[in-house]
C-alpha positions in Angstrom: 35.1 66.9 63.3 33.3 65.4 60.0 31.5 62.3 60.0 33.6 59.4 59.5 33.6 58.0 55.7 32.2 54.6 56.7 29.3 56.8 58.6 28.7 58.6 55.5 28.4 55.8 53.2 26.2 53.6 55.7 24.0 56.3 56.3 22.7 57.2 52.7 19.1 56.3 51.4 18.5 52.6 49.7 15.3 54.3 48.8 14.5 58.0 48.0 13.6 60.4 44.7 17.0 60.9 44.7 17.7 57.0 44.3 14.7 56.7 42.0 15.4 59.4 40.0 18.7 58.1 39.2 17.6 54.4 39.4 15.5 56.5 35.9 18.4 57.0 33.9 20.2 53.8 34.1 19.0 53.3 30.4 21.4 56.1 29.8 24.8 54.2 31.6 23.0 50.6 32.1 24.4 48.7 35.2 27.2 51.7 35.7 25.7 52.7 39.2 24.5 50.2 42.0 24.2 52.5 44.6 26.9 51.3 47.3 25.3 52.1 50.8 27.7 50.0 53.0 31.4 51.0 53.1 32.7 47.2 54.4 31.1 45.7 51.4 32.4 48.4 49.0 35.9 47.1 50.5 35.0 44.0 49.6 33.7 44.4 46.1 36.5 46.2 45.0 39.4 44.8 46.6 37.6 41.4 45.7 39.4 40.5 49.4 38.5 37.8 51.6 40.9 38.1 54.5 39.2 39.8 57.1 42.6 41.1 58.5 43.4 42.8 54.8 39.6 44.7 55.0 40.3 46.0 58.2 43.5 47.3 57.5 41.7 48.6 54.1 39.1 50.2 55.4 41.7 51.7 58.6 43.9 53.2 55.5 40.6 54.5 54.1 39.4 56.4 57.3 43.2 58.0 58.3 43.4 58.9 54.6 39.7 60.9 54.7 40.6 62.2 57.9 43.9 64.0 57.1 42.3 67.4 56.4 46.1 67.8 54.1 44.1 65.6 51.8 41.0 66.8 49.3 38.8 64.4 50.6 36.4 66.3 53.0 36.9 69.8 50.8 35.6 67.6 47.6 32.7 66.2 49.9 32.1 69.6 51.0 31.5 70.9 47.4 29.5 68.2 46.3 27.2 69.0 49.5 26.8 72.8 49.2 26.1 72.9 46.0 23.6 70.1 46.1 22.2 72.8 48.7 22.1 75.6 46.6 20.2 73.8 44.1 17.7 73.1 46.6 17.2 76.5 46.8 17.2 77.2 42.9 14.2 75.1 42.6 12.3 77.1 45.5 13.4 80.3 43.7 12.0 78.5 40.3 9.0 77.4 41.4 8.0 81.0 42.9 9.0 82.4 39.9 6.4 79.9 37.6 3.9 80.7 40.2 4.1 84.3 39.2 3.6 84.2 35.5 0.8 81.7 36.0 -1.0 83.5 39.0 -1.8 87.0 38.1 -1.9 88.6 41.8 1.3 86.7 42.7 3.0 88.3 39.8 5.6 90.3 42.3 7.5 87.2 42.6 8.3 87.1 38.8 10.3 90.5 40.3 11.6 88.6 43.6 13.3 85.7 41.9 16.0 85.5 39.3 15.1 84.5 35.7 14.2 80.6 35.6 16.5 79.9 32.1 19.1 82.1 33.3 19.1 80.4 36.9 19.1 76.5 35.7 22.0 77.5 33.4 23.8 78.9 35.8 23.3 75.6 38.2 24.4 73.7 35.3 27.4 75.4 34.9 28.5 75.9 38.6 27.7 72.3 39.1 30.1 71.2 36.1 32.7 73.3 37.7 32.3 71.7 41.2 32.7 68.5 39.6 35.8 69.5 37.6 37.6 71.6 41.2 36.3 68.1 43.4 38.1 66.1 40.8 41.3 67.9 41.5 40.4 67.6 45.5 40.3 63.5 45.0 43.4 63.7 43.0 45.6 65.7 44.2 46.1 68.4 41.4 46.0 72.0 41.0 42.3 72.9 41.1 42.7 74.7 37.4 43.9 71.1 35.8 41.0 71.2 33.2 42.9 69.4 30.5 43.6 66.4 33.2 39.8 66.4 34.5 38.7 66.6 30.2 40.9 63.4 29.9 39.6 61.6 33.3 36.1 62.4 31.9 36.4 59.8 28.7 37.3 57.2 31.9 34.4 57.7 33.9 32.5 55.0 35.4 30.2 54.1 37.9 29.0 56.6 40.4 30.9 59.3 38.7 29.6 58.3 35.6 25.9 58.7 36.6 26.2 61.7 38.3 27.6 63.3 34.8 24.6 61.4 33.2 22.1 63.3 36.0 23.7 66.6 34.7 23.4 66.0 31.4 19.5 64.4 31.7 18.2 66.3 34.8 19.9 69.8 34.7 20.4 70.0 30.8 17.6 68.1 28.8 14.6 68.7 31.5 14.6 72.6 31.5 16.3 73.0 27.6 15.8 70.3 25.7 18.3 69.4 22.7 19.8 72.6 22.6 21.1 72.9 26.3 24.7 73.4 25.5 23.8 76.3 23.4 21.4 78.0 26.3 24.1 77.6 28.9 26.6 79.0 26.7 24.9 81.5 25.6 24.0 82.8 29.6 27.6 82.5 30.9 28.3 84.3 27.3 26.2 87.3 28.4 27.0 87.4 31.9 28.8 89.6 33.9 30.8 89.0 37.1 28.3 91.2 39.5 25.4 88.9 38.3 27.6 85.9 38.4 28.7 87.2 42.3 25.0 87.4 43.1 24.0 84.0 42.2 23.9 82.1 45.6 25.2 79.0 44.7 28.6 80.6 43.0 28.9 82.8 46.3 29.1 79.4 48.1 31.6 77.1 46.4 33.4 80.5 44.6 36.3 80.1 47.5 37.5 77.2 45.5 36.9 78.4 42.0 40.0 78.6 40.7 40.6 83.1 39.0 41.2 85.0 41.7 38.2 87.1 41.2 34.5 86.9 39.7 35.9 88.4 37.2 38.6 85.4 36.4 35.9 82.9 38.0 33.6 84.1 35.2 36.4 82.8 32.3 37.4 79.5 34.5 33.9 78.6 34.4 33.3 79.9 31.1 37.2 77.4 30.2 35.6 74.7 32.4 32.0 74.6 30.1 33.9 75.2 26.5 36.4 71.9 27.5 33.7 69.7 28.2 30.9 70.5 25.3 32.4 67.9 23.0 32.0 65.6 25.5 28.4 66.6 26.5 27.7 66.5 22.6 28.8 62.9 22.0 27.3 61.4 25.1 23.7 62.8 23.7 24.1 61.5 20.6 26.0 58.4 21.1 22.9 57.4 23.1 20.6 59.0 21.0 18.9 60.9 24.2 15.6 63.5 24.2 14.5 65.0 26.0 11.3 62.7 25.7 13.1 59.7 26.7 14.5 61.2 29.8 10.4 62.4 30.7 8.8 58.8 29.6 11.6 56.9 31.9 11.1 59.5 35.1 6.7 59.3 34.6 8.1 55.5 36.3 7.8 56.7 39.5 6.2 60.4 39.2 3.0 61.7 37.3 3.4 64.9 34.8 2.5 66.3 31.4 4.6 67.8 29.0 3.8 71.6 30.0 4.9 71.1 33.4 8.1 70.0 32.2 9.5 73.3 34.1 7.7 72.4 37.5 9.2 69.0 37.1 13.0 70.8 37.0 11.8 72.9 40.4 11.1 69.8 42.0 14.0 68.1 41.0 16.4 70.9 41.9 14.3 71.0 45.5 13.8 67.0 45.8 17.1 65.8 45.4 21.0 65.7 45.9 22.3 63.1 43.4 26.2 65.6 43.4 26.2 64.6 47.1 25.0 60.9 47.2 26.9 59.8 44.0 29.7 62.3 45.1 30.0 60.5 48.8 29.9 57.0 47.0 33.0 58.7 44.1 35.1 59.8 47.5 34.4 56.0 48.9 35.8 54.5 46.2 38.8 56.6 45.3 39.4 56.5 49.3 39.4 52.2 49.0 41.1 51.8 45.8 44.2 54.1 47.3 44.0 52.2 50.4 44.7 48.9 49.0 48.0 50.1 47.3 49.2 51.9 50.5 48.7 48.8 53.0 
């Protein structure tokens, strides 16, 4: 059996690089994330309750409701883990593969390890998807409900909130600068489903990928991507973000210059999960806000 929710949320970091990292972008959603790392004083803060009969029973509702595997719950915490895994991997894979061009007798890696552009848009992309199928998980809808996840997406807040903010910034800007959406689109343009079937985070989460196929998986992703660009687009712009502003607020806490930029994407990809810690604090909430209206 899993880990019990309250577990889960008492157990993550106060202090990490993944909690620092994000702790870095909070000029990009200021105050949105306060990183909730005790489940009875989530109850608390949201349900604004006093009575310590009402948090109990709260907090009971919470656990049965995580528990019962006919619920999304523990599937949507599942996704947000592996794929927080596979990144972890990625950035190994990226960092052997900038070793090779810079090192001329290690240059057989360049041959061992996929193309770094082509990987990090990949991870974009089949983390964007995890995000939209988890959503449907929490909620209770068809895992292909794009157009309800696009419309959830303009409601985002708090931990959900930054962890599409860490996509955009860590994931998108880092490794591509301004022209991300372009370079992601572009790669799942001129992909095909045996290179899409290799990738070892898709051959992970692709169980829940809604098409049947890699070949259908290939055009859900490729839907998923093309229904949230707009999105992507205004939330750059409206807050006016670089790439350079992104860099100058991370150099808080970690030393680079601006031609390590793609080291600095490795070691995020290997250093931290901010899909599974924001993701475990989105399932806490949605668990304690459903709670209250069932007791």
């Amino acid at each position: 059996m899993s880990k019990a929710i309250y577990d889960l949320v008492d157990n993550l970091p106060t202090r990490n690089v993944t909690t620092m990292v994000l702790n870095s972008l909070d000029f990009v959603v200021p105050g949105e994330w306060k990183n909730p790392t005790n489940f009875e004083q989530m109850i608390r803060d949201i349900s604004q309750e006093t009575d310590e009969k009402w948090i109990q029973k709260i907090g009971d509702r919470a656990v049965w409701l995580y528990n019962d595997k006919n619920q999304g719950y523990q599937r949507a915490l599942w996704l947000y883990q592996t794929v927080d895994n596979a990144d972890s991997a990625l950035g190994t894979a990226a960092l052997a593969n900038k070793v090779g061009e810079k090192i001329g007798f290690l240059s057989f890696l360049n041959k061992l390890t996929p193309s770094n552009e082509k990987a990090q848009s990949l991870d974009l992309a089949i983390k964007l998807v995890v995000e939209v199928v988890a959503f449907c998980q929490i909620n209770g809808l068809p895992g292909d409900s794009i157009g309800d996840f696009v419309k959830a997406l303009k409601e985002y807040e708090g931990e959900a909130l930054m962890r599409m903010a860490a996509l955009v910034c860590i994931d998108g800007l880092i490794p591509f600068g301004p022209d991300f959406i372009l370079a992601v689109q572009s790669t799942l343009n001129n992909l095909n489903p045996k290179e899409l079937s290799d990738n070892g985070a898709f051959s992970k989460v692709s169980k829940f990928i809604p098409g049947g196929n890699p070949a259908g998986q290939l055009g859900f992703i490729n839907q998923s991507f093309g229904a949230v660009k707009g999105w992507m687009t205004s939330f750059v712009g409206d807050r006016n973000l670089t790439q350079g502003k992104v860099m100058k607020n991370l150099q808080n806490f970690v030393e680079f210059s601006d031609d390590q930029l793609d080291y600095v994407a490795a070691f995020l990809d290997m250093s931290t999960n901010y899909f599974e810690h924001t993701g475990t604090q989105s399932i806490a909430n949605r668990l304690i806000r459903r709670a209250m209206l069932e007791v």
